[in-house]
C-alpha positions as CSV (number, residue, x, y, z in Angstrom):
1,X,0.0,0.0,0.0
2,X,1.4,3.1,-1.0
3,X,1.2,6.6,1.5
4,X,-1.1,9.1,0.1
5,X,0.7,12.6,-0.9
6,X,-0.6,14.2,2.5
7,X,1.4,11.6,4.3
8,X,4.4,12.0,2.4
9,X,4.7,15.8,2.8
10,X,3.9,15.3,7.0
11,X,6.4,12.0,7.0
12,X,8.8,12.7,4.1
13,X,11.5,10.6,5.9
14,X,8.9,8.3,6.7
15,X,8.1,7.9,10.2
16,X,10.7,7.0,13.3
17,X,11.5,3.2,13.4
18,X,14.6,2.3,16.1
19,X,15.9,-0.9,14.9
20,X,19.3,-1.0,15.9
21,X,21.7,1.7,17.7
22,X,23.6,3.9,15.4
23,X,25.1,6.1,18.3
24,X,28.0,7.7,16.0
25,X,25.7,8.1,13.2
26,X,23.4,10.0,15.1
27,X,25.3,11.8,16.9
28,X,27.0,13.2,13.4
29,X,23.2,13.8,12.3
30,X,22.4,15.9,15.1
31,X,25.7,18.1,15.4
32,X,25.1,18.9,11.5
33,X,21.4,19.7,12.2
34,X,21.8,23.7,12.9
35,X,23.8,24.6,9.9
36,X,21.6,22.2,7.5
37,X,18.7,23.9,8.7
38,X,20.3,27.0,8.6
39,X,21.3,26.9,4.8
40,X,17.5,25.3,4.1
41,X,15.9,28.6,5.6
42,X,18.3,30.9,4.1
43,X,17.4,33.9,1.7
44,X,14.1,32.8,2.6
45,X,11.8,36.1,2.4
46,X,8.8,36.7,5.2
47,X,6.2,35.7,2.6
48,X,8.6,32.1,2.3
49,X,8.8,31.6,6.0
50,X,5.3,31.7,6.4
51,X,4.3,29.3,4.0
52,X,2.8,25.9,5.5
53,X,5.3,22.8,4.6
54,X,1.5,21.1,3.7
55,X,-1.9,21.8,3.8
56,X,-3.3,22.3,7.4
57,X,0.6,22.2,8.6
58,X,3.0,24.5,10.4
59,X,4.9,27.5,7.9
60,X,8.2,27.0,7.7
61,X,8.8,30.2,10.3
62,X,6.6,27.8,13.1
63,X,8.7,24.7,12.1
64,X,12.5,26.3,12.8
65,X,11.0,27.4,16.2
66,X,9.7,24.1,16.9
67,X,12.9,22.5,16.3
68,X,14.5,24.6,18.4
69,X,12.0,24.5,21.5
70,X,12.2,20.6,21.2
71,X,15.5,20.0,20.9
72,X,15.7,22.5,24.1
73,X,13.1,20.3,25.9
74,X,15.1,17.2,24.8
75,X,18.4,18.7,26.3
76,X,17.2,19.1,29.5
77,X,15.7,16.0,29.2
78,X,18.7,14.6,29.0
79,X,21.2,16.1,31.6
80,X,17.9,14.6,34.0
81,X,18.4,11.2,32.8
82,X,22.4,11.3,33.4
83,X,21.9,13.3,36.9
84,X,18.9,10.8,38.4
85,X,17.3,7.7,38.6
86,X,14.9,7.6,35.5
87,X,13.1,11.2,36.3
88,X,9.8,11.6,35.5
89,X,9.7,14.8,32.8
90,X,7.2,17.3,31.6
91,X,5.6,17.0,28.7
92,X,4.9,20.3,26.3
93,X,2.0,20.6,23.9
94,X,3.8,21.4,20.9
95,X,0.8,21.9,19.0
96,X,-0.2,25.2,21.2
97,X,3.4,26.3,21.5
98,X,3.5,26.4,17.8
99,X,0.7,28.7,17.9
100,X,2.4,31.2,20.5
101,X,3.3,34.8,19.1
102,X,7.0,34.2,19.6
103,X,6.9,31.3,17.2
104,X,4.7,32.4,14.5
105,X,5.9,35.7,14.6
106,X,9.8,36.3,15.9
107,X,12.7,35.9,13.3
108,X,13.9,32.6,12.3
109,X,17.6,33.7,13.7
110,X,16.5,33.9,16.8
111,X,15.8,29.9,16.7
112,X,18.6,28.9,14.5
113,X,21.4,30.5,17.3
114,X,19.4,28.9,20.2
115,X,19.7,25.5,18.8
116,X,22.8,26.2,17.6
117,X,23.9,26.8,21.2
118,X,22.1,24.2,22.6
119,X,23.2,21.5,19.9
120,X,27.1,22.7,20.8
121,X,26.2,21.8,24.8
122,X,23.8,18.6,23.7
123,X,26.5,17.3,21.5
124,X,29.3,17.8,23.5
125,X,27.3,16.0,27.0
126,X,26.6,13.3,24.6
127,X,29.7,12.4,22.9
128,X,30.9,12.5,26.9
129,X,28.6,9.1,27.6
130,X,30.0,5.8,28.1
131,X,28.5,2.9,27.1
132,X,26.4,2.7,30.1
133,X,25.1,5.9,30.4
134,X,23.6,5.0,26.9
135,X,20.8,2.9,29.0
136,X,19.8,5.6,31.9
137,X,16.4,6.5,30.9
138,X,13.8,8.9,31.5
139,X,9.9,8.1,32.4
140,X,7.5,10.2,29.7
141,X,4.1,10.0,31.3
142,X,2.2,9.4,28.3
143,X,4.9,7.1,26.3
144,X,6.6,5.3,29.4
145,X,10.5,4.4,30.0
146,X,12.4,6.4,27.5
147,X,16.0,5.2,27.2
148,X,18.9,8.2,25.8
149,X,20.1,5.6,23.2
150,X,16.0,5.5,22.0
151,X,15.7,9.5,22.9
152,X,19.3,9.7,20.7
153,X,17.6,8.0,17.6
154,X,14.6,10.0,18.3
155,X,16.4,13.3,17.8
156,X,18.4,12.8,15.2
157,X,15.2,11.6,13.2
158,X,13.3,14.8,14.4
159,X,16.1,17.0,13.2
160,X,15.8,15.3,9.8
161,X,12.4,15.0,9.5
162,X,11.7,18.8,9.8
163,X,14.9,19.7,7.3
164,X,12.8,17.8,5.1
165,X,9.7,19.3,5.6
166,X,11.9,22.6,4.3
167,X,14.1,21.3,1.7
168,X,10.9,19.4,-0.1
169,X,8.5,22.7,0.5
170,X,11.3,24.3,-1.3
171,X,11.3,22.0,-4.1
172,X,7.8,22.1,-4.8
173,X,7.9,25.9,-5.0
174,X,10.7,26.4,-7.0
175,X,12.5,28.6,-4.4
């Protein structure tokens, strides 16, 4: 069965599957995440940044500060699972914080150096992790026991997934 087109321009990567740990791959992925989406967005006008990647989706403008408030959430998430025993985090509904004035409204460089600076800390806690630390885990209340070698995966996916939702918008528009 093939995806219908609305599936392919929410999932272009197709959707996160962990199979089997890739911790130097994804690691690469997610330090080369800021500039790639960097050099996606740029020369992109106001008019361009507010596009939706899809019908019914997020504009390009509410998809750079997403990436950058989760990967923020998902930072912090971390350095709890390293510091205690499987901590219980808070989740954010992305959805409404999409919909906030500072992400539908504030300039896209104000996201890109955020997760530029958080990606320099992130990366540089993670490539610190021994084996070991791989396993320590946080507790999601609504998706369980979340391990930083799943979390890891998980990240460097998300990071991809929304470059692509940029890159392919761009495609189909001819920018």
């Amino acid at each position: 069965m093939s995806r219908s087109t609305a599936d392919d321009f929410r999932y272009p990567i197709g959707k996160f599957a962990f199979t089997e740990p890739e911790i130097q791959k994804w690691l690469d992925e997610l330090e080369a995440l800021p500039a790639e989406l960097g050099e996606a967005t740029a020369m992109l006008n106001d008019g361009q940044l507010d596009t939706p990647y899809r019908d019914g989706g997020w504009t390009v403008r509410q998809v750079v500060h997403h990436v950058a408030d989760s990967h923020a959430n998902s930072y912090i998430r971390f350095r709890l699972a390293v510091t205690e025993d499987e901590p219980t985090i808070k989740p954010y509904a992305e959805d409404r914080w999409a919909e906030l004035e500072d992400a539908k409204f504030s300039p896209i460089a104000v996201s890109l150096d955020l997760l530029d600076a958080i990606h320099r800390r992130w990366i540089r806690l993670l490539r610190s992790l021994d084996e070991g630390q791989w396993q320590r885990a946080f507790v999601h209340p609504e998706n369980g026991r979340t391990t930083l070698e799943y979390a890891l995966g998980l990240y460097a996916w998300h990071g991809k997934h929304h470059l692509a939702h940029v890159i392919n918008l761009r495609r189909r528009m001819g920018w």
